[in-house]
C-alpha positions as CSV (number, residue, x, y, z in Angstrom):
1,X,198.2,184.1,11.4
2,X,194.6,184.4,13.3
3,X,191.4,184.1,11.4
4,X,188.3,184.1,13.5
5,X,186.7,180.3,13.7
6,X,188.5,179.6,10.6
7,X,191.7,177.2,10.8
8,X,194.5,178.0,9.6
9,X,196.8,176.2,6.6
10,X,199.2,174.4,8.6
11,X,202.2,172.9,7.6
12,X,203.2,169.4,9.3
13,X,205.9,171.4,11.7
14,X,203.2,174.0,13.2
15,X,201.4,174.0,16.7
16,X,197.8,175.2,17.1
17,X,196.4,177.7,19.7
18,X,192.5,178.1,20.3
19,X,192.2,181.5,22.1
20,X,189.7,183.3,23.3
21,X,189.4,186.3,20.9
22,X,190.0,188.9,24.2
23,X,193.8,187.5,23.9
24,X,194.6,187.5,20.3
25,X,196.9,190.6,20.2
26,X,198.6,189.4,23.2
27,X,199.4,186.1,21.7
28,X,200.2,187.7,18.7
29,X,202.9,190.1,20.8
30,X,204.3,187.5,22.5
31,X,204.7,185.2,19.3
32,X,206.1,187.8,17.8
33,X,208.9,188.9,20.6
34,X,209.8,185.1,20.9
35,X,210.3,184.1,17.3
36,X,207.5,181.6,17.4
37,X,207.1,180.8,14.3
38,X,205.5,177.4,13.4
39,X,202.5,178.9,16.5
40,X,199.5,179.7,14.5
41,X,196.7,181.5,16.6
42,X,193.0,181.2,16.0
43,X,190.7,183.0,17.7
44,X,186.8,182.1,18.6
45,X,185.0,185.6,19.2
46,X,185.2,187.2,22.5
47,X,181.3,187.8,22.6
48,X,181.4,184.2,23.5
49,X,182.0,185.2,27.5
50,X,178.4,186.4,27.5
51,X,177.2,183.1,26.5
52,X,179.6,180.5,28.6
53,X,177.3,177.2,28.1
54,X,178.4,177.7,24.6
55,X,181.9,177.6,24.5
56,X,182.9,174.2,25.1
57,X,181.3,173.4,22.0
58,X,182.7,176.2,19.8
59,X,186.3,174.9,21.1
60,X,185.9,170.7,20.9
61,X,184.4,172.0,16.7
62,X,187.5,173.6,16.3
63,X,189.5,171.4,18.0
64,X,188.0,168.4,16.0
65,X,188.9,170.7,12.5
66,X,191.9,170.9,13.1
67,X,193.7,167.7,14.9
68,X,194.7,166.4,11.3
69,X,196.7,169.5,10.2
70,X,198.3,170.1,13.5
71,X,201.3,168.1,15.5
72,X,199.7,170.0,18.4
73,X,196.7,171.8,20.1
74,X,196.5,173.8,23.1
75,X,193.6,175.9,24.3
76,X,193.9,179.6,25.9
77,X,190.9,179.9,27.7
78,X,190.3,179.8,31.2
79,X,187.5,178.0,32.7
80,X,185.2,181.0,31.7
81,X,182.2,180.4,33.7
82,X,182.2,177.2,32.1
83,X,181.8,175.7,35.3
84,X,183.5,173.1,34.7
85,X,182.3,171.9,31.3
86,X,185.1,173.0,29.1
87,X,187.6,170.9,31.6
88,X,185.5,167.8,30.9
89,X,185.5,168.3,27.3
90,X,189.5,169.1,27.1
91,X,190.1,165.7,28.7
92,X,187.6,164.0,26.7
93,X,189.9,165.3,23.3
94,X,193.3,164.7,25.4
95,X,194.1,168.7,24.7
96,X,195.1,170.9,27.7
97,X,194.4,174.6,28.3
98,X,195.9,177.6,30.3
99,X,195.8,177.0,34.3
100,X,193.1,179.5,35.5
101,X,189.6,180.8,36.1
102,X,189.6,183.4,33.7
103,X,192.6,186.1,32.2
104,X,192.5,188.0,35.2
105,X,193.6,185.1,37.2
106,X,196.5,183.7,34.7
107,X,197.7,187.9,33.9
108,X,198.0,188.4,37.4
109,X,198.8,185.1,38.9
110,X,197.0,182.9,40.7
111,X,198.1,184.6,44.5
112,X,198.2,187.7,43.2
113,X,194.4,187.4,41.9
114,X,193.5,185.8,44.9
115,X,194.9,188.9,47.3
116,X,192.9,191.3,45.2
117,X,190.0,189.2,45.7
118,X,189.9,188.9,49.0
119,X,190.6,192.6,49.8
120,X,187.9,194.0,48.0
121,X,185.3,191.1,46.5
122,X,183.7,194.5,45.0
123,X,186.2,194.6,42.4
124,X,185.3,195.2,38.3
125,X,188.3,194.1,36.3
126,X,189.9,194.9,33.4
127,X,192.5,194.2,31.2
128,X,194.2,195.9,28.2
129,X,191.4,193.9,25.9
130,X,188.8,195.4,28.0
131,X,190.0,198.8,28.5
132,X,190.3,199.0,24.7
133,X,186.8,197.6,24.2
134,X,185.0,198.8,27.2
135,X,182.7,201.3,25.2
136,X,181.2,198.6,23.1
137,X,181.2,195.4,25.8
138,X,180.5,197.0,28.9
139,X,178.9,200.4,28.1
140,X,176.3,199.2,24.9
141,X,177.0,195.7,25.8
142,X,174.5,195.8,28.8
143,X,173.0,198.6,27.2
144,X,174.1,201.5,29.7
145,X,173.8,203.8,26.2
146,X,170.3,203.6,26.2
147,X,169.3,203.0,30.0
148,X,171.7,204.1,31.8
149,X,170.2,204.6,35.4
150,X,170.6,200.4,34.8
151,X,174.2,201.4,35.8
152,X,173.0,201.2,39.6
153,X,171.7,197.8,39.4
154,X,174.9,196.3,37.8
155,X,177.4,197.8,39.5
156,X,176.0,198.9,42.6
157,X,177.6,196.3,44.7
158,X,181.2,197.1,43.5
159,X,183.5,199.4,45.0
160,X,186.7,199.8,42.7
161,X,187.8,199.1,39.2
162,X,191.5,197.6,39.3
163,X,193.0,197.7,35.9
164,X,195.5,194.4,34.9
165,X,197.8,195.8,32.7
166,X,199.2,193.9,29.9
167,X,201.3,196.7,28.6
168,X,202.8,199.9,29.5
169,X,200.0,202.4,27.4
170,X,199.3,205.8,28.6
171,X,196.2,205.9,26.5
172,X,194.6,202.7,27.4
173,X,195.6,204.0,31.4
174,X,194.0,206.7,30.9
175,X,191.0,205.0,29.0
176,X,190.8,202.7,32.2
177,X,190.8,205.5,34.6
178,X,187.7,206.7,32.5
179,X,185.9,203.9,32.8
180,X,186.2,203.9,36.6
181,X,185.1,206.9,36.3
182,X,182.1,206.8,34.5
183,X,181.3,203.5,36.8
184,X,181.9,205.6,39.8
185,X,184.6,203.3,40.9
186,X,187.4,203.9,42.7
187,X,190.5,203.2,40.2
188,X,193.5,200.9,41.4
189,X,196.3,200.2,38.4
190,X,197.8,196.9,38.6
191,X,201.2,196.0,35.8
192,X,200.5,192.4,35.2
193,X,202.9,191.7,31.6
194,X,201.2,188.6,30.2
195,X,201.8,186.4,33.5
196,X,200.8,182.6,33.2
197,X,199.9,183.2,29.6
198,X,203.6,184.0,28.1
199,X,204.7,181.0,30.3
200,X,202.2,178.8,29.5
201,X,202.2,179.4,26.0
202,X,206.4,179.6,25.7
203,X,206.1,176.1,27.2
204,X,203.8,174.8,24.9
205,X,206.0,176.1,22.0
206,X,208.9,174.1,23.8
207,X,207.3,170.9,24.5
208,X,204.0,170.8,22.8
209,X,202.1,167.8,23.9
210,X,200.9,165.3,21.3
211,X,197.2,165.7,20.4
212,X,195.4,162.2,20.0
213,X,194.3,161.6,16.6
């Protein structure tokens, strides 16, 4: 089940993820394919990302809901320009999260990431999340519908758009393609699967580790 900042009705068998809401139909993919069944999923909104300060405190109130109901938490978030802070608070609730700076980092793997970085630092990312949603986060997110000669000053200093794909979608392809387009980016396609999150997650489901009460 996902409900957004609400917890779930556990029973005393079931494991909790917190996830960023930019991964909750890949979570609910994967826990679907793999039969887990006593995984419940809640998502926090992705909006979040564009105010990071604030989500260590969204996820140590959820976190604090729901360590009676669950046997286990674990958090799917990267640090999320945290810097830092959401690390610190995990350890202060004994609940570990996803190894990783952010999605593109854990879909694509940490060496992977780090060769597309270094290759071109001008690099806009996106994922399947993003692709989908890219209108309404990116385009009237930072308001390019209304003032779009603003397009210059946020993206003048990048040089291609490299698509992480989650899935093999023609449509959200060609969405991506668009969006490079309308960016004036050079497009680069990248087939990621879920990476470090399926593996992450499938061990979790194995071995979840105890959360503190």
């Amino acid at each position: 089940m996902i409900q957004d900042a609400k917890i779930p009705t556990p029973d005393a068998r079931s494991s909790l993820v917190i996830a960023c809401g930019a991964l909750a139909r890949e979570i609910v993919a994967l826990r679907s394919a793999n039969g887990w069944t006593h995984l419940d999923v809640q998502c926090l909104p992705a909006e979040l990302h564009n105010y990071p300060a604030r989500i260590p405190a969204a996820v140590r109130e959820q976190i604090r809901k729901a360590r009676s109901g669950y046997r286990s938490i674990f958090v799917a978030y990267g640090d999320c320009g945290t810097g830092g802070r959401l690390d610190a608070m995990l350890a202060e609730e004994g609940v570990e999260r996803i190894p990783g700076a952010h999605c593109y980092e854990f879909y694509a793997g940490q060496r992977t990431f780090a060769a597309l970085a270094a290759s071109e630092p001008g690099t806009f990312y996106l994922t399947d999340f993003l692709a989908r949603h890219f209108e309404r986060l990116v385009i009237r997110g930072l308001g390019l519908d209304r003032f779009p000669e603003l397009a210059a000053t946020y993206f003048g200093n990048y040089r291609r758009l490299v698509y992480l794909a989650q899935t093999e979608n023609a449509e959200l392809t060609e969405m991506a393609r668009r969006a490079a387009a309308r960016l004036g980016l050079a497009f680069e396609l990248h087939r990621t699967g879920y990476g470090e999150l399926r593996n992450s997650l499938a061990a979790f489901h194995a071995q979840p580790p105890l959360c503190p009460s």
